[in-house]
C-alpha positions as CSV (number, residue, x, y, z in Angstrom):
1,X,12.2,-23.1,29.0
2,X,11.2,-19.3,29.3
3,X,12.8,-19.3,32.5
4,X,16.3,-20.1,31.0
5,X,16.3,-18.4,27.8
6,X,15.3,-15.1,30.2
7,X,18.3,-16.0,32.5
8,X,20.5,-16.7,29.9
9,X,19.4,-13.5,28.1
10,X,20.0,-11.4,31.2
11,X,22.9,-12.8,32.4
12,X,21.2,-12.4,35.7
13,X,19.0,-14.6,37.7
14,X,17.9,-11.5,39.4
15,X,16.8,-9.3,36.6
16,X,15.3,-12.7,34.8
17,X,13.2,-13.0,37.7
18,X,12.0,-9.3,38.0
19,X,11.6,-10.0,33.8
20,X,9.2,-13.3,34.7
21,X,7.2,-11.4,37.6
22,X,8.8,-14.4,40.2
23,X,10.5,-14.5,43.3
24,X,14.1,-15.2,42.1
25,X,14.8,-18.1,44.4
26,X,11.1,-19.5,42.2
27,X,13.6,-19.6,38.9
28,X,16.4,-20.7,40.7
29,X,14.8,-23.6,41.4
30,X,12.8,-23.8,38.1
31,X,16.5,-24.0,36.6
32,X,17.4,-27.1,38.8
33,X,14.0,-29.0,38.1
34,X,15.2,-28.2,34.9
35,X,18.0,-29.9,34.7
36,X,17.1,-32.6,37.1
37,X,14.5,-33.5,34.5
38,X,17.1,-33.5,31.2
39,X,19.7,-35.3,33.4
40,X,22.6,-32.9,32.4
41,X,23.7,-29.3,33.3
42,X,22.7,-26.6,31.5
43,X,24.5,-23.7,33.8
44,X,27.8,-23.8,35.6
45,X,27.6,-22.2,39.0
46,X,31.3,-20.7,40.3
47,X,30.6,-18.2,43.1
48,X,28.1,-15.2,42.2
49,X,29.2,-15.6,38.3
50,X,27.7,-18.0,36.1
51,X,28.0,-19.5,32.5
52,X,26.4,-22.0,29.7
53,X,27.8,-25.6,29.4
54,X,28.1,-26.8,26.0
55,X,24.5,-28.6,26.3
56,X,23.6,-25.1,28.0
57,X,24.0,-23.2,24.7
58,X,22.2,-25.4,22.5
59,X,19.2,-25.6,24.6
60,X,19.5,-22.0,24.6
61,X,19.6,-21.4,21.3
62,X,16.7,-24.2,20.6
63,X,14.6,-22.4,23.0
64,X,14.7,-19.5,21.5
65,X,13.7,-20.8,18.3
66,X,10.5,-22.6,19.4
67,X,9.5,-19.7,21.8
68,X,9.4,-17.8,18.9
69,X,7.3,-20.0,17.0
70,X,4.9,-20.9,19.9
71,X,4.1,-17.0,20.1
72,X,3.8,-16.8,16.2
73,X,0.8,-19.5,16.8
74,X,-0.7,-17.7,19.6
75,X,-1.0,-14.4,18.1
76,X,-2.5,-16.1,14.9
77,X,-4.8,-18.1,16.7
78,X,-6.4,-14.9,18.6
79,X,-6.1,-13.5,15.6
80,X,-8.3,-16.2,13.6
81,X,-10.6,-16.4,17.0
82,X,-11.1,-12.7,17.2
83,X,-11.8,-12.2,13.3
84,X,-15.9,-11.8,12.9
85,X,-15.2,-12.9,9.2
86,X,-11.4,-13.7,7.9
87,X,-10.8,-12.7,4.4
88,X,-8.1,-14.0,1.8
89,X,-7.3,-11.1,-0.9
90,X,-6.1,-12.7,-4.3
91,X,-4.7,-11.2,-7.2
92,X,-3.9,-12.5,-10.3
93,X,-2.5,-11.1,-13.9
94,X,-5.1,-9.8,-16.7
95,X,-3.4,-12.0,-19.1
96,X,-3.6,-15.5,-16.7
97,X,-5.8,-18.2,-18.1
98,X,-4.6,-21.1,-15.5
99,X,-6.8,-23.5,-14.2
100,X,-4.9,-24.6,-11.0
101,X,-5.9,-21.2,-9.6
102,X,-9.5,-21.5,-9.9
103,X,-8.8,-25.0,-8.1
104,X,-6.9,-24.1,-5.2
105,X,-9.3,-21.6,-4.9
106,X,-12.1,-24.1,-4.4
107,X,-10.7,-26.5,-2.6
108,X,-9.5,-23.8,-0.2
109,X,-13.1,-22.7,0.4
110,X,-14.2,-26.3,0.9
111,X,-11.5,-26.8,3.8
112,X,-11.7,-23.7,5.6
113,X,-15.6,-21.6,5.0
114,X,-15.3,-18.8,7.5
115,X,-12.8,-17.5,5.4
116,X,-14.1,-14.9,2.8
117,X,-11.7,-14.8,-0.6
118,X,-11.7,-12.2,-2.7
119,X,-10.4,-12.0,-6.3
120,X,-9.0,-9.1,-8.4
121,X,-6.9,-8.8,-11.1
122,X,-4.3,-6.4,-12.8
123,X,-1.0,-6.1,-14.9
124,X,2.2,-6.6,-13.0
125,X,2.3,-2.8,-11.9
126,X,-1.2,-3.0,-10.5
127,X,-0.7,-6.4,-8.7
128,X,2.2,-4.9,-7.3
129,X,0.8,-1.7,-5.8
130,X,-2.5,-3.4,-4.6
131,X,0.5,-5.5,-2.3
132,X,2.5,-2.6,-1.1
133,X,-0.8,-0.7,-0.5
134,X,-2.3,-3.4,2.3
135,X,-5.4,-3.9,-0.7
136,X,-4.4,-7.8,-1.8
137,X,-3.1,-10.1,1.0
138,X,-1.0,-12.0,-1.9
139,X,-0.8,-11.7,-5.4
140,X,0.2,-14.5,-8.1
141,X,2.9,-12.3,-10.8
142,X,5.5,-12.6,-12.5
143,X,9.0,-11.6,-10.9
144,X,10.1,-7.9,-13.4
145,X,12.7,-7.1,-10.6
146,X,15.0,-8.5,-7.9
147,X,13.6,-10.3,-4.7
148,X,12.8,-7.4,-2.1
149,X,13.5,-8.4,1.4
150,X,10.3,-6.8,2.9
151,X,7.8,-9.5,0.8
152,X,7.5,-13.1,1.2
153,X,8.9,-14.2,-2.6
154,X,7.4,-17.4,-2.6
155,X,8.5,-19.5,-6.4
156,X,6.0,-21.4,-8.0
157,X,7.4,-22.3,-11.5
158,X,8.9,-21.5,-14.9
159,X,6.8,-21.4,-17.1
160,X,6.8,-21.4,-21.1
161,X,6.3,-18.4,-23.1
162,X,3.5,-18.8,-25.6
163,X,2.0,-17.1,-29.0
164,X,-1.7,-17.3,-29.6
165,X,-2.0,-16.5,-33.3
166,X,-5.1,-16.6,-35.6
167,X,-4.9,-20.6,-37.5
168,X,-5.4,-18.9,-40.7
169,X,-1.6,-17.6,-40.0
170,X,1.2,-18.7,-42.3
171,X,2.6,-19.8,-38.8
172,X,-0.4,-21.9,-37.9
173,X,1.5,-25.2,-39.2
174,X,4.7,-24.2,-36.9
175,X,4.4,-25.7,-33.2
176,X,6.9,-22.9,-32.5
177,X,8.2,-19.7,-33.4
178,X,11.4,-17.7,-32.9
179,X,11.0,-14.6,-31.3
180,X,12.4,-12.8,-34.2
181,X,9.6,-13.9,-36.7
182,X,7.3,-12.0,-34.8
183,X,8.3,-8.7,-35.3
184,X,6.7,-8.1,-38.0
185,X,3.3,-9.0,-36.2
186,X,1.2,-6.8,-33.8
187,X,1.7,-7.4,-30.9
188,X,-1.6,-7.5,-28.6
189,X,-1.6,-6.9,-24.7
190,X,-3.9,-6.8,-22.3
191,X,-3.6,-3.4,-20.4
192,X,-6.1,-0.7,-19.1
193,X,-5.1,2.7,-20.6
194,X,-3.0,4.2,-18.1
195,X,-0.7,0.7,-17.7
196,X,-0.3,0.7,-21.4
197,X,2.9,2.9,-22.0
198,X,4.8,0.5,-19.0
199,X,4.0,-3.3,-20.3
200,X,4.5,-1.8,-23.8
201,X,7.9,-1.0,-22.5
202,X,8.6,-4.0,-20.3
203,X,7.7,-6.2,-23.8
204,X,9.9,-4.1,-26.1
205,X,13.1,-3.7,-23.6
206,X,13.4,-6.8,-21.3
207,X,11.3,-9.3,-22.8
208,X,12.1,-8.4,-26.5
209,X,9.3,-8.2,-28.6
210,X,9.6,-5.5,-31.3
211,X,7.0,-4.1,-33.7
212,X,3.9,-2.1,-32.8
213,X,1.8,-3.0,-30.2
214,X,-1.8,-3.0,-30.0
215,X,-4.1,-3.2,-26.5
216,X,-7.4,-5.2,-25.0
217,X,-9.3,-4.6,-21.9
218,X,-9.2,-8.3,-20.9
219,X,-8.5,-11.6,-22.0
220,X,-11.3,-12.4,-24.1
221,X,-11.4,-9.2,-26.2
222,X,-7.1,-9.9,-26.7
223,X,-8.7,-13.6,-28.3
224,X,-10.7,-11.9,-29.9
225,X,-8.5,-9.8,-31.8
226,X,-6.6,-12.6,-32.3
227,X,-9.3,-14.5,-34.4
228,X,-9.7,-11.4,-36.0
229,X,-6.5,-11.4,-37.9
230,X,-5.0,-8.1,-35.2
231,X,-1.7,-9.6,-34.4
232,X,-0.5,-12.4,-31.6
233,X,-1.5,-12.3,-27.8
234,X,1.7,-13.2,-25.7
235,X,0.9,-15.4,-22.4
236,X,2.5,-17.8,-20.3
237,X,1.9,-21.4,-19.5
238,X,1.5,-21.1,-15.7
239,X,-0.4,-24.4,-15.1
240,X,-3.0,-25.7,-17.8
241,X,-4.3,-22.9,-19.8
242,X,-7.9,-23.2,-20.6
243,X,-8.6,-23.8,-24.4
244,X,-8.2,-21.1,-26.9
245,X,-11.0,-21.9,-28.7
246,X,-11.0,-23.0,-32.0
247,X,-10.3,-19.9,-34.3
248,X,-6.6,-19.1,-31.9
249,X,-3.7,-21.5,-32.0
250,X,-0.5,-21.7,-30.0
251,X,3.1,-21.8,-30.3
252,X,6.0,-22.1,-28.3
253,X,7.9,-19.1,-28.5
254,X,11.5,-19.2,-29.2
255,X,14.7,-17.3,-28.3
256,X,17.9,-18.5,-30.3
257,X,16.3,-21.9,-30.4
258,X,15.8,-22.4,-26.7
259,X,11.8,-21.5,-25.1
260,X,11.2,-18.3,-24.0
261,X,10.5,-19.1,-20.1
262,X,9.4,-16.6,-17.2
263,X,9.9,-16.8,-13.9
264,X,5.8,-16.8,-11.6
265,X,5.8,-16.4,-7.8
266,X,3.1,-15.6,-5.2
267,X,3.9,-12.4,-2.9
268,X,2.6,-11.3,0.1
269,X,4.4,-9.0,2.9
270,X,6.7,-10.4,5.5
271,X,4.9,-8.4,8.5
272,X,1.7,-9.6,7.2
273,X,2.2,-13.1,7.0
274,X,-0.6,-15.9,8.1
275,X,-1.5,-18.9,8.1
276,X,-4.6,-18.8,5.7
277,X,-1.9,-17.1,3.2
278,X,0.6,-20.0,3.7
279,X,-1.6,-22.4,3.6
280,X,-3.4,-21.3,0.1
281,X,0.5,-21.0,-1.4
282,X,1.1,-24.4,-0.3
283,X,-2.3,-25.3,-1.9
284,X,-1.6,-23.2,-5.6
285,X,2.1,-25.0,-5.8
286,X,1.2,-28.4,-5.4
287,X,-1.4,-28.0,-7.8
288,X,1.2,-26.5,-10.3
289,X,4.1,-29.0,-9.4
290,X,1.6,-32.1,-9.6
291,X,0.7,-30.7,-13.7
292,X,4.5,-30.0,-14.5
């Protein structure tokens, strides 16, 4: 199969030969056991000139495909076999509270232990630049801009839009509320100081949240606020959330009567694909789908 694609490429059996470091009668006869073996003609021989028969080009073009692929695996698998210890690099949003991640997490330790995961977490900026820096192998966010062609933009789900108010609210009976009626209430996100000015804006100006905002350093101290009467923490149903605890409640949030829903992906850069990072993505979306 190398043979042909490299004679079909070159448009020479001469230079394909010098290309395969063989004698060129060697492929000439390569080609014929060729297409002794599949029964039909592949090249049409007039003279000194040749060309592809019908069954030639697709062949060709099927070659060329599975070559491909045959190299992907071997460079991965010296890859894999000359790793002392592989690592997986995962980041996640400040705000998740998912359990599916924490799951395919485990269950990707207990099917492959040599590799090392590591976990960090960030707002969508810092997820991002961890990615485009080579310091996260692939990062669970939620899509802010257009699909750039240089990542892997691999969809997991959308995903409702929640409130997480304190249940002495006058909205704790609601199962829902419109986007609107929170205006008027603090808005509380989780953001280290120097990411605060750019989710404040993302939540004013695409999202729409108006009002003032307030910030936490993590999760927890956002819930906490929350029971403490500070203003509503905005997250996202990505999977089952882990409970609130008993002083937080949650609503659906609204937009004209339809929920608010967000688009979640994992990332990870085209050049740096592997198998371990497939693998994991296939892992995290089946969990997600199966909980849908």
């Amino acid at each position: 199969m190398r043979y042909f694609v490299a004679v079909a490429d070159c448009r020479s059996f001469t230079e394909a030969a010098e290309q395969c470091y063989i004698s060129q009668s060697a492929i000439s006869q390569q080609i014929r056991a060729l297409e002794a073996d599949l029964g039909v003609e592949l090249i049409h021989r007039e003279n000194r000139r040749f060309s592809l028969t019908p069954a030639g080009e697709y062949f060709y073009r099927q070659s060329k495909g599975l070559l491909g692929q045959v190299e992907a695996v071997r460079r991965e698998t010296v890859r894999i076999g000359q790793d002392q210890e592989s690592q997986l690099r995962i980041g996640y949003p400040r705000n998740y509270s998912g359990q599916e991640l924490h799951q395919a997490v485990a269950d990707f330790s207990r099917m492959y232990p040599e590799v090392a995961i590591s976990i960090v977490n960030g707002t969508h900026e810092e997820l991002y630049d961890l990615l485009r820096f080579g310091e996260a192998d692939l990062i669970l966010n939620d899509q802010r801009r257009a699909f750039l062609d240089q990542y892997v933009n691999y969809e997991l789900l959308r995903c409702d839009c929640l409130a997480e108010i304190p249940t002495g609210s006058s909205l704790a009976d609601q199962d829902a509320v419109e986007l609107e009626d929170l205006r008027h209430i603090p808005c509380i996100l989780v953001a280290p100081g120097e990411q605060q000015s750019t989710e404040e804006a993302y939540y004013k100006n695409t999202v729409g949240f108006g009002g003032s905002f307030l910030f936490a350093g993590n999760l927890e101290e956002g819930r906490l606020m929350v029971a403490g009467n500070r203003g509503f923490l905005p997250v996202d149903k990505v999977g089952t959330l882990s409970p609130a605890g008993a002083a937080v409640k949650r609503l659906s949030i609204l937009q004209g009567g339809q929920k608010l829903r967000r688009n979640y992906c994992l990332f990870w850069m085209k050049e740096h694909s592997s198998y371990y990072i497939e693998e994991f993505a296939g892992m995290l979306r089946t969990l997600l789908v199966s909980e849908e």
